[in-house]
C-alpha atoms as an extended CHARMM CRD file, in Angstrom:
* protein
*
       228  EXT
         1         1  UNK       CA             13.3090000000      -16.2640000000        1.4060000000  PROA      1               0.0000000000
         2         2  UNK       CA             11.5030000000      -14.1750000000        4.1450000000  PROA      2               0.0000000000
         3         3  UNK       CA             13.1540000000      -13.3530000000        7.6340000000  PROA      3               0.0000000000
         4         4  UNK       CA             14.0700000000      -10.4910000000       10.2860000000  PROA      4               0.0000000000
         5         5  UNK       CA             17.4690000000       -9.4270000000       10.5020000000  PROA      5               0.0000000000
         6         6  UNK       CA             18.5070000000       -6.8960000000       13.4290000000  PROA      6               0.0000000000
         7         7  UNK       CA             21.7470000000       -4.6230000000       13.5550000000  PROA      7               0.0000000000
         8         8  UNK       CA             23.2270000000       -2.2370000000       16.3520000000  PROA      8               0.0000000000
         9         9  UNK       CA             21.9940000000       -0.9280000000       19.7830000000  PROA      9               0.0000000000
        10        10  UNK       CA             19.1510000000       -0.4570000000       20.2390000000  PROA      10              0.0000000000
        11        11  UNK       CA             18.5390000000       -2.9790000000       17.4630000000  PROA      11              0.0000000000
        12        12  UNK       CA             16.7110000000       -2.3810000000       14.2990000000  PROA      12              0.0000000000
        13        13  UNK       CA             14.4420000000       -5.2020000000       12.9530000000  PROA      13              0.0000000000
        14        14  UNK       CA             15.1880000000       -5.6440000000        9.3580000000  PROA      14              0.0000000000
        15        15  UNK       CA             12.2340000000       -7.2430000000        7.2450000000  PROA      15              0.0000000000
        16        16  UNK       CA             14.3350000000       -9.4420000000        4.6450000000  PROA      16              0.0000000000
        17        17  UNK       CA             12.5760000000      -10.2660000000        1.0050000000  PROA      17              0.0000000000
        18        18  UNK       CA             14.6270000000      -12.1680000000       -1.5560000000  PROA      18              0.0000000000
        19        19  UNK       CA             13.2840000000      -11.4640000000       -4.6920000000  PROA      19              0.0000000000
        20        20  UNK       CA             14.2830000000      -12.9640000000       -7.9860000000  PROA      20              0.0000000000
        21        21  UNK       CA             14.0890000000       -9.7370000000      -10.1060000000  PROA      21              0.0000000000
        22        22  UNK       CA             16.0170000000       -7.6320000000       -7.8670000000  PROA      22              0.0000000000
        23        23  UNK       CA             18.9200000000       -6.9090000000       -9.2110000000  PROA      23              0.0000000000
        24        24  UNK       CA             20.4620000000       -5.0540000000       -5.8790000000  PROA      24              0.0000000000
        25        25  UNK       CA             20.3640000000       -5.2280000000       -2.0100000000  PROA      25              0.0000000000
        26        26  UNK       CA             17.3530000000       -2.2660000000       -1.5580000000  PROA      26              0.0000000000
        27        27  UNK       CA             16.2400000000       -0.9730000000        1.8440000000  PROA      27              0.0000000000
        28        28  UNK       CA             12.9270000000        0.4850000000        2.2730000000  PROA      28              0.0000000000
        29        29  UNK       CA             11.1600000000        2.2480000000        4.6540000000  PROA      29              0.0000000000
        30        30  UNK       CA              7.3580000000        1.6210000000        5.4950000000  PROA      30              0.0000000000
        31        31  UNK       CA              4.9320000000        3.2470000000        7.7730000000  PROA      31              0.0000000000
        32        32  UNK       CA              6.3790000000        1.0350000000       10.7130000000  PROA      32              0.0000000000
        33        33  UNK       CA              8.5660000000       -1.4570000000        9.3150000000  PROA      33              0.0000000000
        34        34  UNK       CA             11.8720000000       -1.5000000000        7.6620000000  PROA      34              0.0000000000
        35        35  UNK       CA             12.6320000000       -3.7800000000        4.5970000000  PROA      35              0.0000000000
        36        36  UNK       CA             15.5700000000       -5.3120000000        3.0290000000  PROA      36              0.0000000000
        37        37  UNK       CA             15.1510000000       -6.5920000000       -0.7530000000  PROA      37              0.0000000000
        38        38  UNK       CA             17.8650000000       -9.4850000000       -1.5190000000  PROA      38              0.0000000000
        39        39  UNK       CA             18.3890000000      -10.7510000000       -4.6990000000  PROA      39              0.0000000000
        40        40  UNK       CA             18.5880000000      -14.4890000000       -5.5210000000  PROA      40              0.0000000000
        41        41  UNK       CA             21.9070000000      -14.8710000000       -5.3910000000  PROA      41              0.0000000000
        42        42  UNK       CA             23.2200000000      -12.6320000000       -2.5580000000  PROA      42              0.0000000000
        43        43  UNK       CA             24.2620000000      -14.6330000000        0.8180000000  PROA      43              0.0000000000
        44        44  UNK       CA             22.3330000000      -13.2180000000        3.6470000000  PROA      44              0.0000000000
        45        45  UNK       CA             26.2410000000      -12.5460000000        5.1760000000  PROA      45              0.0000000000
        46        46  UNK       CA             26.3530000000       -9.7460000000        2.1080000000  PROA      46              0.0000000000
        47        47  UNK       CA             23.2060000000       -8.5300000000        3.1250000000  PROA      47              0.0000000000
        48        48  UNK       CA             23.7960000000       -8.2810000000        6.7070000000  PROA      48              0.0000000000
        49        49  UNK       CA             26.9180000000       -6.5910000000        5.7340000000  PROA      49              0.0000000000
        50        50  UNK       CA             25.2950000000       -3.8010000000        3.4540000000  PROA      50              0.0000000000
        51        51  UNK       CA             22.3830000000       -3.4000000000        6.2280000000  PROA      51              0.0000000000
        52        52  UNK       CA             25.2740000000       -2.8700000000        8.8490000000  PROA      52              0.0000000000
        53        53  UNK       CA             26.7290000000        0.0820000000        6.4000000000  PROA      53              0.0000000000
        54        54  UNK       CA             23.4490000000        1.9860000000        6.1670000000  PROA      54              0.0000000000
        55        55  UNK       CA             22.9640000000        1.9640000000       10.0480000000  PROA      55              0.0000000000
        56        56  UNK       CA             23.8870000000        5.5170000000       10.3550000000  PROA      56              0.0000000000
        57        57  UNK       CA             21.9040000000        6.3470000000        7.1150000000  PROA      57              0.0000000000
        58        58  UNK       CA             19.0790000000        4.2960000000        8.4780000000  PROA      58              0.0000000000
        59        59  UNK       CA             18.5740000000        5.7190000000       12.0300000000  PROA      59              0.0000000000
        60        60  UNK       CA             18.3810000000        9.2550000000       10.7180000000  PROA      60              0.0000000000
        61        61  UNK       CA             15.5130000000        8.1780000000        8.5720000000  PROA      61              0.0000000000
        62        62  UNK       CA             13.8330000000        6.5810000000       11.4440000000  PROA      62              0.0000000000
        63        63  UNK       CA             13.9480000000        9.2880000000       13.7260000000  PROA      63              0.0000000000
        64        64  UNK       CA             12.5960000000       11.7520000000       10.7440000000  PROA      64              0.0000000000
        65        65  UNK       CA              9.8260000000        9.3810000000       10.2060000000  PROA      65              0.0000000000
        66        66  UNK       CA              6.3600000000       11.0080000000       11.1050000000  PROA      66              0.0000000000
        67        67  UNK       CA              4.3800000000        8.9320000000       13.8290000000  PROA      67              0.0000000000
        68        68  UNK       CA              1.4440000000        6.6180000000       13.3720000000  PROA      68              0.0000000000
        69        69  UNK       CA             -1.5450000000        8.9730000000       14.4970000000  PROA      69              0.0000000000
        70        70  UNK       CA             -4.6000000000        7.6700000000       16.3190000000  PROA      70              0.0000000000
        71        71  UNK       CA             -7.9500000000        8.4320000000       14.2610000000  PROA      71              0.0000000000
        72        72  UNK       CA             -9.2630000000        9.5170000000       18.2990000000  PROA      72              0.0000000000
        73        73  UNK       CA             -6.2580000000       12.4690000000       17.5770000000  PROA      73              0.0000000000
        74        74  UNK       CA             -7.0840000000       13.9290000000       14.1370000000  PROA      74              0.0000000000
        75        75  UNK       CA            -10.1380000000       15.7420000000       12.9180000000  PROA      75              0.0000000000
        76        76  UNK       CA            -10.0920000000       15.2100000000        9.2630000000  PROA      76              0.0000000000
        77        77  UNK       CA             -9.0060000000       12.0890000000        7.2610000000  PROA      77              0.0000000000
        78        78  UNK       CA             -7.7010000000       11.7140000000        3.5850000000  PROA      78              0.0000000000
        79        79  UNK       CA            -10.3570000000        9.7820000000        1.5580000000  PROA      79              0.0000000000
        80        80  UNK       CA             -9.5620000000        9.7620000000       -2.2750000000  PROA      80              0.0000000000
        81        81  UNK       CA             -7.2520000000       12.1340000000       -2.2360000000  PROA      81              0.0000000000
        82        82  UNK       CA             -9.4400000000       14.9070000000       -0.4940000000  PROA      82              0.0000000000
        83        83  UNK       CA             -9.4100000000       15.8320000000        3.3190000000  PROA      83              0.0000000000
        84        84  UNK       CA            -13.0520000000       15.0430000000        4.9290000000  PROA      84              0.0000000000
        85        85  UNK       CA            -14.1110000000       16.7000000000        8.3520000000  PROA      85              0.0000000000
        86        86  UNK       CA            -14.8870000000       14.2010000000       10.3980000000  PROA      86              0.0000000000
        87        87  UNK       CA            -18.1080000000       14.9930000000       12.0150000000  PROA      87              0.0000000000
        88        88  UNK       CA            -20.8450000000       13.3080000000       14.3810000000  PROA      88              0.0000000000
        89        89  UNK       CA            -23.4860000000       11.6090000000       12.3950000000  PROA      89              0.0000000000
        90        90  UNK       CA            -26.5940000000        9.1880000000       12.3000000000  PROA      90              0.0000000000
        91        91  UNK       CA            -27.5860000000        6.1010000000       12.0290000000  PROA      91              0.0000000000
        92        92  UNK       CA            -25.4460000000        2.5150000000       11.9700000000  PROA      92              0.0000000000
        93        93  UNK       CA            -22.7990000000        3.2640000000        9.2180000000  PROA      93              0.0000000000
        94        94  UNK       CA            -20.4540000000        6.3760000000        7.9600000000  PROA      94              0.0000000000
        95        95  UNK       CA            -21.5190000000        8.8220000000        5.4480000000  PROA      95              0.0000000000
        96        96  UNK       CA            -19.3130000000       10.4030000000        3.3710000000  PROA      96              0.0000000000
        97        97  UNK       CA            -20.1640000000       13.6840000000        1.9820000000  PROA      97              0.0000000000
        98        98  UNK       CA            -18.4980000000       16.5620000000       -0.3560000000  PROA      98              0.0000000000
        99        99  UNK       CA            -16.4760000000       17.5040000000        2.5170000000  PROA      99              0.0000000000
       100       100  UNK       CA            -17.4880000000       15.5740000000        5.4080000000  PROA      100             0.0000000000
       101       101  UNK       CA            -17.2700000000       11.8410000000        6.8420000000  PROA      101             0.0000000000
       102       102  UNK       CA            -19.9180000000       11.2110000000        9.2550000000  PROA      102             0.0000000000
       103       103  UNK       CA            -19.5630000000        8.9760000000       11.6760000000  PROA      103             0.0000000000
       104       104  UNK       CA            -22.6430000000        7.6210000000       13.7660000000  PROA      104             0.0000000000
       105       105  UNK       CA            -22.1900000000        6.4260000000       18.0370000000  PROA      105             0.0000000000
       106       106  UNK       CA            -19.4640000000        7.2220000000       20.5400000000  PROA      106             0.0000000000
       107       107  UNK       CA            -16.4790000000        9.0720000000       19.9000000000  PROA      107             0.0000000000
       108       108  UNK       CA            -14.6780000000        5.7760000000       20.8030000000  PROA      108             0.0000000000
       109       109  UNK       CA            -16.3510000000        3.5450000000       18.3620000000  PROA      109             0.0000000000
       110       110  UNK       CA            -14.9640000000        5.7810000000       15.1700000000  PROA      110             0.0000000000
       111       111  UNK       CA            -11.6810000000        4.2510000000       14.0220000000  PROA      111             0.0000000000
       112       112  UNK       CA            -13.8790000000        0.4380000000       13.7950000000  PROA      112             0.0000000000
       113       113  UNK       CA            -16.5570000000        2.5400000000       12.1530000000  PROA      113             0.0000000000
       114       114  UNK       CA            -14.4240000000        4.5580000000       10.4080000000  PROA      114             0.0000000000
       115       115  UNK       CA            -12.0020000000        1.8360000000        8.9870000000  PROA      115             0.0000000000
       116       116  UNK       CA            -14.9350000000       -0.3950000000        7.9130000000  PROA      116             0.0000000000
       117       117  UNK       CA            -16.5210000000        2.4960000000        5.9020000000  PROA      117             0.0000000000
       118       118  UNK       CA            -13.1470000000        2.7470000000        4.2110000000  PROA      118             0.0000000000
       119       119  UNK       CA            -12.4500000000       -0.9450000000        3.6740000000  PROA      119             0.0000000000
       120       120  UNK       CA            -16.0950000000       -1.1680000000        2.1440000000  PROA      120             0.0000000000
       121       121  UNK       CA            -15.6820000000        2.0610000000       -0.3170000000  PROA      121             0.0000000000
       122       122  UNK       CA            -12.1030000000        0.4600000000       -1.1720000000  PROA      122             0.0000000000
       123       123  UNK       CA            -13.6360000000       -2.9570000000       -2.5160000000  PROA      123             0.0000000000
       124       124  UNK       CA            -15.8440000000       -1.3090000000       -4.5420000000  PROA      124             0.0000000000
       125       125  UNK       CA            -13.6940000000        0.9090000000       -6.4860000000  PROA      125             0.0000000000
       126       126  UNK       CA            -11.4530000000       -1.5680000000       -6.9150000000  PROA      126             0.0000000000
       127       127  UNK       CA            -13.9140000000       -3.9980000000       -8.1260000000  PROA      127             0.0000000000
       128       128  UNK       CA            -14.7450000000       -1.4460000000      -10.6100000000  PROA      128             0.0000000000
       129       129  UNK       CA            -10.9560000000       -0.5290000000      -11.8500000000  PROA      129             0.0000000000
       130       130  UNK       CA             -9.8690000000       -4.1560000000      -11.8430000000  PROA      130             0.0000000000
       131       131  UNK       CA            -13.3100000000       -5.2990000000      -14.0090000000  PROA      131             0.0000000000
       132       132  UNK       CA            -12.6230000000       -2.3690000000      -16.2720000000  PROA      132             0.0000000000
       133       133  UNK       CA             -9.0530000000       -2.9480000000      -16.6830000000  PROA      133             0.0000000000
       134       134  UNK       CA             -9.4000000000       -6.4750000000      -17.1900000000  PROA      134             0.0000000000
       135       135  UNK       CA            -11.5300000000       -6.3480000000      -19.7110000000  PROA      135             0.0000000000
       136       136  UNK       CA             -9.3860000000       -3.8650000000      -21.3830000000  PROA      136             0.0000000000
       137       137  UNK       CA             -6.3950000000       -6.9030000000      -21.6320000000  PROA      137             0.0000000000
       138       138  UNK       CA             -9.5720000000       -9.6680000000      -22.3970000000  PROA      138             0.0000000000
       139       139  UNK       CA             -9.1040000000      -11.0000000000      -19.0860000000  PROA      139             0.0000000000
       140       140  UNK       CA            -10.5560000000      -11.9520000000      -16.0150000000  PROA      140             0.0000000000
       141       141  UNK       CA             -9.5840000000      -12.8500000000      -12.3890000000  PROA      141             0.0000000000
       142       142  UNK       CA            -10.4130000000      -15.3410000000       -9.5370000000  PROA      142             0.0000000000
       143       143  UNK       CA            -11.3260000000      -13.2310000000       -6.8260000000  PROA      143             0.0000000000
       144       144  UNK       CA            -10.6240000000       -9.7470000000       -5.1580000000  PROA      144             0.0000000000
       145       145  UNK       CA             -9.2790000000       -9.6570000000       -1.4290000000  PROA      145             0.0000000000
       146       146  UNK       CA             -8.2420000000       -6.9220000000        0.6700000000  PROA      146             0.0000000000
       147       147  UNK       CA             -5.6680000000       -6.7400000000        3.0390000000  PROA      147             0.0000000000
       148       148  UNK       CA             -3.6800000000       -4.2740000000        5.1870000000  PROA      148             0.0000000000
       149       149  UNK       CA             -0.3670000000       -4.6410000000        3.7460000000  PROA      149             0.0000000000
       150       150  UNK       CA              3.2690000000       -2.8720000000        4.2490000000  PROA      150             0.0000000000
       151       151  UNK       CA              5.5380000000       -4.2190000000        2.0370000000  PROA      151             0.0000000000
       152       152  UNK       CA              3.1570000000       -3.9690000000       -1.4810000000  PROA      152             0.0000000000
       153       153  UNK       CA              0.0140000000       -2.5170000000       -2.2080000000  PROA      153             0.0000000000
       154       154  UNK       CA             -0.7130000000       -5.0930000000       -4.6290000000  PROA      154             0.0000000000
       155       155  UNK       CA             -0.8430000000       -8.3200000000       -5.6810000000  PROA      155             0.0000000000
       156       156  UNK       CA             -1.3880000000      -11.3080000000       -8.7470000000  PROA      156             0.0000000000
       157       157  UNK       CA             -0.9380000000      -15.2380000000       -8.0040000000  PROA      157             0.0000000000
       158       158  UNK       CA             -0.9690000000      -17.4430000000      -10.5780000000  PROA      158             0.0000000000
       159       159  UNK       CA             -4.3270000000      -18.1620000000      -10.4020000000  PROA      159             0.0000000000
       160       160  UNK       CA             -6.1040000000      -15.2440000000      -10.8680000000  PROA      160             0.0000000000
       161       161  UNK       CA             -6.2150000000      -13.8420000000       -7.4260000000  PROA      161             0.0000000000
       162       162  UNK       CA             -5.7980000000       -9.9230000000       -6.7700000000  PROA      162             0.0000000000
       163       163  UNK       CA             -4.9310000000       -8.4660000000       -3.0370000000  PROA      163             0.0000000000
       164       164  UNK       CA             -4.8440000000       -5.0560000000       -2.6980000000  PROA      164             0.0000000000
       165       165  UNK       CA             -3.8800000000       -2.8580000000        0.3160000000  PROA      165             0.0000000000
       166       166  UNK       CA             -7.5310000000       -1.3840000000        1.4480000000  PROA      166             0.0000000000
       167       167  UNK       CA             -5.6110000000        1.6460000000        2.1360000000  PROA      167             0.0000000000
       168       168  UNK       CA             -5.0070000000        2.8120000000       -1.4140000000  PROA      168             0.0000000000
       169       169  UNK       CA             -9.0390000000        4.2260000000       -0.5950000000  PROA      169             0.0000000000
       170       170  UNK       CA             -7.0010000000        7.2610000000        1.0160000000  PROA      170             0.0000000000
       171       171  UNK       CA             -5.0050000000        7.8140000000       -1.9630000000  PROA      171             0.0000000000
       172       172  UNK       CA             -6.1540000000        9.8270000000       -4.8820000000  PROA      172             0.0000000000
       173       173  UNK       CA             -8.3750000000        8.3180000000       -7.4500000000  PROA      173             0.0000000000
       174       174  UNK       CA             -5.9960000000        7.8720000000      -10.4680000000  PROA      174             0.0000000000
       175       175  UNK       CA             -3.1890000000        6.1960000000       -7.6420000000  PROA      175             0.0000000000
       176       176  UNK       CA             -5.7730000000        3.1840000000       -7.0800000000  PROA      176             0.0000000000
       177       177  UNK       CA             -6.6650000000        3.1370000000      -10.5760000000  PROA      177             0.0000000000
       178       178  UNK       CA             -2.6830000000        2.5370000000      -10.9900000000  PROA      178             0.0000000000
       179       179  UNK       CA             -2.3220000000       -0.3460000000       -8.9620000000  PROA      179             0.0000000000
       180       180  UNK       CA             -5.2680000000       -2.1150000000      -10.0630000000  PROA      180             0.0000000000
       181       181  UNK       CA             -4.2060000000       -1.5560000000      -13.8460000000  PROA      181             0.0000000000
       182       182  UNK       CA             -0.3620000000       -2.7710000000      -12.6160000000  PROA      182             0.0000000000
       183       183  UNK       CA             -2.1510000000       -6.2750000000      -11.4240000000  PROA      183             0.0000000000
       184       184  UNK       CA             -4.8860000000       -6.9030000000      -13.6670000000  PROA      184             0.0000000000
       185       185  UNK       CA             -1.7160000000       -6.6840000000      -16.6310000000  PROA      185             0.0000000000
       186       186  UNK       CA             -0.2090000000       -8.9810000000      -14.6640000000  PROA      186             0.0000000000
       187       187  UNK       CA             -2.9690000000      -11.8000000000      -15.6380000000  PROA      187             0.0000000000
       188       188  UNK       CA             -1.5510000000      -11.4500000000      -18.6610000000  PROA      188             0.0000000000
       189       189  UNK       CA              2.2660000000      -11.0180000000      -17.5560000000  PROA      189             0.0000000000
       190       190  UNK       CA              3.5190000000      -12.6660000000      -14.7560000000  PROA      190             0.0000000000
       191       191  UNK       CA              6.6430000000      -10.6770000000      -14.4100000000  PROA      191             0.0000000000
       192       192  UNK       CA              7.7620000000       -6.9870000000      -14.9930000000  PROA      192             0.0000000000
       193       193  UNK       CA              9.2420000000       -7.9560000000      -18.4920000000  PROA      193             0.0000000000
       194       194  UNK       CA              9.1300000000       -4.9190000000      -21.4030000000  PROA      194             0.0000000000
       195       195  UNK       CA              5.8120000000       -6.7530000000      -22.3240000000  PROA      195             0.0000000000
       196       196  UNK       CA              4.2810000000       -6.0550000000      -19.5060000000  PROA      196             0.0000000000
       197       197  UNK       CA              5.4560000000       -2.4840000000      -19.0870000000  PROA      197             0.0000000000
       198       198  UNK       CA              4.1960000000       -2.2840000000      -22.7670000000  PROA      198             0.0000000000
       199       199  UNK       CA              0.4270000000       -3.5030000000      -21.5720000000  PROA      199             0.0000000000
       200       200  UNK       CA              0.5400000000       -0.9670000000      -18.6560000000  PROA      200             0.0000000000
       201       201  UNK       CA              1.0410000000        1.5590000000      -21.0630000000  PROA      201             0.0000000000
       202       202  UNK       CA             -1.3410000000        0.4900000000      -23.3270000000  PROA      202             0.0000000000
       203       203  UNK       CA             -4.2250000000        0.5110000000      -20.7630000000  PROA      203             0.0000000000
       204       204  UNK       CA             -2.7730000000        3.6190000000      -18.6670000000  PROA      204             0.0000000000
       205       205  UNK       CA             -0.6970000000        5.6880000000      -20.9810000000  PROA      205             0.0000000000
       206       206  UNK       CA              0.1740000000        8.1950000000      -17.3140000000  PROA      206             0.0000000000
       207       207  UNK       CA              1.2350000000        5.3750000000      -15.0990000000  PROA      207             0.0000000000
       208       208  UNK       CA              4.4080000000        6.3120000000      -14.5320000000  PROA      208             0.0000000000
       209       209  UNK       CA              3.1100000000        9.5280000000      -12.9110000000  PROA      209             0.0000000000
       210       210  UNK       CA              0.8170000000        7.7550000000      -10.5810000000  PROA      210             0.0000000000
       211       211  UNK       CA              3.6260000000        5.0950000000       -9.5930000000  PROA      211             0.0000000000
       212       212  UNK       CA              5.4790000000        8.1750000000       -8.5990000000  PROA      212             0.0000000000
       213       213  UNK       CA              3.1370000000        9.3030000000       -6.5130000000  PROA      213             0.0000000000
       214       214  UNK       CA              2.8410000000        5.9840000000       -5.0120000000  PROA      214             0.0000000000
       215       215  UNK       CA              6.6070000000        6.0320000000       -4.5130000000  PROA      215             0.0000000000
       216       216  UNK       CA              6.5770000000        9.8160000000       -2.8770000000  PROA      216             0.0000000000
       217       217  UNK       CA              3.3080000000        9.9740000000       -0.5490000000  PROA      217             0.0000000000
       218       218  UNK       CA              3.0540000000        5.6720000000        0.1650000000  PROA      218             0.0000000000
       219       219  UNK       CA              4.0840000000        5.8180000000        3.5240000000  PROA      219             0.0000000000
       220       220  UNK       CA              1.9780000000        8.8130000000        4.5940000000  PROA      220             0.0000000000
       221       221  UNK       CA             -1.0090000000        6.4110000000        3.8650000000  PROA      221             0.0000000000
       222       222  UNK       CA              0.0710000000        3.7980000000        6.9970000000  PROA      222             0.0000000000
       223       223  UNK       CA              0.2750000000        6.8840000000        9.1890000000  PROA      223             0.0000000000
       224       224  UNK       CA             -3.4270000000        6.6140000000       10.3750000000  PROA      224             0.0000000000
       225       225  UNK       CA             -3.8980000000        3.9690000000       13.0000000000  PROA      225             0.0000000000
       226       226  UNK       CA             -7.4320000000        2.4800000000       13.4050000000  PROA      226             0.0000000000
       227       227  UNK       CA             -6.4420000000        0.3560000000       16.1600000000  PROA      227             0.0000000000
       228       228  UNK       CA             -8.7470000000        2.2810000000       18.7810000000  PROA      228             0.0000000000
């Protein structure tokens, strides 16, 4: 079950996500969106309830949240962890250097410039994790896609397909190593059983210290908008 629910003046649009596994009503905060997880067996009346509770909880958080920033406003960007200069540079494409990210044309032509550079340098290290993890478990996947996602940065179908958020190139190295060991085990596992937990280990023995990472700094990754 997928739907918006919205509560008070002025309203707040609730993402709702029913989720088999969850074993509470969980809201979370993204980058610009606001999500309710339901478990299976909750009425949507409960949930509307519980969101209705956390209104005053809720609207604090909102107005603490840090605003999406326009590439055309910053001068450095987060890519793998480290802050790059963002400088003027030649040619058709970006360059990224030690410290710098060059970006060839107009000012006004950076975030498409920018954002391809990053969605390029994302399927490639990710290519590489998931091919290294997977072979790790003696497995192997469909195909790779990318996607700009808010709700997971992640993803497994049933067969063999891996989506990951293009964003996790801003994150540092061993946080996109993370979620492409979390999805290749799920090849294996199709659920977040003890055996899977188990295989995570197994193939990342820190994971737990990336995930919270993830979990801390996740929304700060959304905050750059390449919209132009």
């Amino acid at each position: 079950m997928s739907g918006v629910l919205q509560i008070g003046q002025p309203p707040i649009e609730i993402q709702l996500r029913r989720k088999s596994n969850a074993r509470r009503l969980t809201l979370r905060l993204a980058a610009d969106a606001v999500f309710l997880t339901v478990p299976n067996r909750t009425p949507i009346r409960e949930a509307e309830a519980f969101a209705i509770r956390q209104e005053g909880w809720l609207r604090a958080k909102l107005a603490d949240r840090p605003t999406r920033r326009p590439v055309q406003s910053v001068t450095t960007i987060m890519i793998e962890g480290q802050q790059r200069l963002i400088t003027a540079g030649t040619g058709r494409v970006a360059r990224l250097n030690e410290t710098t990210l060059e970006v060839p044309g107009p000012p006004d032509k950076y975030p498409a410039k920018i954002q391809a550079f990053l969605k390029e340098l994302a399927r490639t290290r990710l290519t590489a994790a998931s091919d290294t993890y997977a072979r790790q478990i003696d497995r192997s996947y469909n195909k790779l896609t990318l996607r700009d996602t808010r709700s997971r940065w992640g993803s497994c179908t049933s067969t063999g397909n891996l989506m990951y958020s293009w964003r996790l190139i801003i994150a540092p190295p061993e946080v996109l190593d993370y979620v492409a060991a979390h999805e290749v085990c799920h090849l294996a596992e199709m659920n977040h059983s003890a055996n899977y937990w188990r295989l995570v280990e197994k193939i990342m023995p820190d994971y737990k210290t990336h995930r919270s990472w993830l979990r801390r700094n996740g929304a700060e990754l959304h905050l750059i908008d390449f919209s132009g």
